[in-house]
N, C-alpha and C positions, 0 to 999 in steps of 0.2 A: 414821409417819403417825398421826395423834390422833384421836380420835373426832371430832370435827367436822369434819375433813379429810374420814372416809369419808364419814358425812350427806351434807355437801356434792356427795362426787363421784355418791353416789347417787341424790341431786334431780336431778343433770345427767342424768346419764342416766337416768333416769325422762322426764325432762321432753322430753330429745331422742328418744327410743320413743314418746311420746305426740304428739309432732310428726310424726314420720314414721309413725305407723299411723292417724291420725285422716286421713278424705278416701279410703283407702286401699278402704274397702267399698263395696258395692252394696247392693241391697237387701236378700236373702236377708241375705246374709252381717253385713250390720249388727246387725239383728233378734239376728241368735245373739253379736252382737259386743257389744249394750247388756247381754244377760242375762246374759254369761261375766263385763263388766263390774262388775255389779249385785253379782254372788254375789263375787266378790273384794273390793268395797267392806266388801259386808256380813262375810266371814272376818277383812277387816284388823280391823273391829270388833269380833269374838269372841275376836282374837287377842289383842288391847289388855286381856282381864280377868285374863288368863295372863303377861303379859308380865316381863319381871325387871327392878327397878328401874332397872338402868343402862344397859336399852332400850326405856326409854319417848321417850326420844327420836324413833328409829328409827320405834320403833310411830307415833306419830303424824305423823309424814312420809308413812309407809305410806297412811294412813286417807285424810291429806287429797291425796295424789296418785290411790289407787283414787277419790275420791269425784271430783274435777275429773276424770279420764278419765272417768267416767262422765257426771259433767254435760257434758261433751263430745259423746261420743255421743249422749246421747238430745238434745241440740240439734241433732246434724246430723239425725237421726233425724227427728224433729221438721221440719225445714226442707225435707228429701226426703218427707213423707208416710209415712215406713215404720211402721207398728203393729210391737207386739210380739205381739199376738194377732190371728191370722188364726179362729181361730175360736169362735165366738161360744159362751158357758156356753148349756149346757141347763135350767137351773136361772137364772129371772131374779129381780129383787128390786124392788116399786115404789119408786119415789125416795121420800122422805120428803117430805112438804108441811111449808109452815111454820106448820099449822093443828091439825096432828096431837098431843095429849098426851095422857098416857096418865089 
């Protein structure tokens, strides 16, 4: 089995996990499903500076599978209503006008 043999089998199956756990939450459980998603996006991308040359392959199949299960999520996310913050900063910021320079 050759390196692009494993890739291959590993997009499938990635792809067939993202198929069958996407539709799978509720609301709760989305919420904590888009943020476990986010922070995995964002490790495939810390991993990718470390990575050994003859798995940068790998690495970037990594990147762009966490980032589509993400955009996945937060579109269903999105289509159900669900926030990721239930609760509101204590500390607010006015918006910036487009009148405003310094």
């Amino acid at each position: 089995m050759n390196f692009n043999s494993v890739v291959e089998l590993l997009a499938e199956g990635i792809a067939g996990f993202t198929r069958r756990r996407v539709g799978e939450y509720h609301a709760p459980e989305l919420a904590l499903a888009v943020d476990r998603a986010r922070r995995d996006w964002q490790q495939a991308l810390r991993e990718f500076r470390y990575i050994e040359s003859d798995l940068v392959d790998y690495a970037i199949l990594k990147i762009s599978t966490a980032e589509k299960y993400y955009m996945t999520l937060l579109s269903q996310a999105k289509k159900e209503g669900v926030v990721a913050w239930s609760i509101k900063p204590n500390v607010t910021t006015p918006p910036l006008s487009s009148n405003t320079h310094p």
